[in-house]
N, C-alpha and C positions, 0 to 999 in steps of 0.2 A: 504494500500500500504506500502510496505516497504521502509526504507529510506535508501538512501546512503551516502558514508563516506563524499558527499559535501552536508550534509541535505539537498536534493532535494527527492520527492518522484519520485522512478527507471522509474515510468513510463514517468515522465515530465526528467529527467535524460536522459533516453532514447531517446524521442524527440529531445534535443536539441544536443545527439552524430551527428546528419544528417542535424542540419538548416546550417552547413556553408560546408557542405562534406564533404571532408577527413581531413580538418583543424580540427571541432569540433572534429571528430571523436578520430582523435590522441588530442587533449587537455582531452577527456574524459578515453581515454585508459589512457593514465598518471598521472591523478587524481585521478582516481578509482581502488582501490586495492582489495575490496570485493567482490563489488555486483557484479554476472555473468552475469545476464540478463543486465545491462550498458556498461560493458566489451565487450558482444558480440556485442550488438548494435554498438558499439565505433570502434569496431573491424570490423564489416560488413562495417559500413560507410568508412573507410579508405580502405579496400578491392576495393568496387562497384567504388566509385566516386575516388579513386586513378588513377586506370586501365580507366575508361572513361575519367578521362581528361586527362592522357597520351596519349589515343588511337585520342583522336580530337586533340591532338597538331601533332600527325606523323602523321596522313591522314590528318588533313588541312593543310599541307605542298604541297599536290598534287592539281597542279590545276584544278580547276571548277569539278569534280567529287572529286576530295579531300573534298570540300569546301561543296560538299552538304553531304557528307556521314558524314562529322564534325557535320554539322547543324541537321542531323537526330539522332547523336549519345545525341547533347544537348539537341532534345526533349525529348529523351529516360531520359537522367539524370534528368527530366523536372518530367515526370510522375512517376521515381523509387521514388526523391527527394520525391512526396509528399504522397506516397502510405505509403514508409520507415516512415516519421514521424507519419503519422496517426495509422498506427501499431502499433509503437513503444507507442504512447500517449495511446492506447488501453490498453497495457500491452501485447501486442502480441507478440511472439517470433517468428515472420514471419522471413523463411529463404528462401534468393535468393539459388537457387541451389549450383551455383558454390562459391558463395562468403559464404554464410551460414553454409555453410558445413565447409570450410576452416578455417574460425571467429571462429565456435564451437570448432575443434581441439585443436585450441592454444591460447584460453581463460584461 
């Protein structure tokens, strides 16, 4: 495995861009100036989990149909959260469609 510029080997690097969301994600993008595979990880995490906790704070604003489409948005964040790190621990460059794609560009 290759290391990064915070001696962590890119795959565990990787991982930990998604254990807190878009928090890690952006502490990872701003400490990571080489490795691309960290970058994009760091970069996807802040994309996916930015936009879903945005989108469960304006629809949980709406009542009771607000409130369950919030709750189905955090199962969603629930199963990307743990798909994204196991990938990532793989060494996988698994790309969400929309957010994957965007992360790749502007790495």
């Amino acid at each position: 495995m290759a290391k990064t510029s915070v001696e962590l080997d890119e795959n565990v690097a990787g991982l930990l861009c998604y254990v807190l969301g878009w928090i890690s994600g952006l502490v990872f993008f701003l400490i990571e100036k080489k490795n691309k595979f960290v970058r994009f990880h760091a970069l996807q995490s802040i994309i996916v989990f930015g936009v879903l906790t945005l989108a469960s704070l304006v629809i949980g604003w709406i009542p009771v149909i607000g409130w369950v489409i919030a709750w189905l948005i955090w199962v969603l964040a629930i199963v990307l959260w743990i798909v994204l790190m196991v990938k990532a621990y793989q060494g996988e460059k698994f790309k969400l469609s929309w957010a994957g794609n965007l992360a790749e560009k502007n790495i």
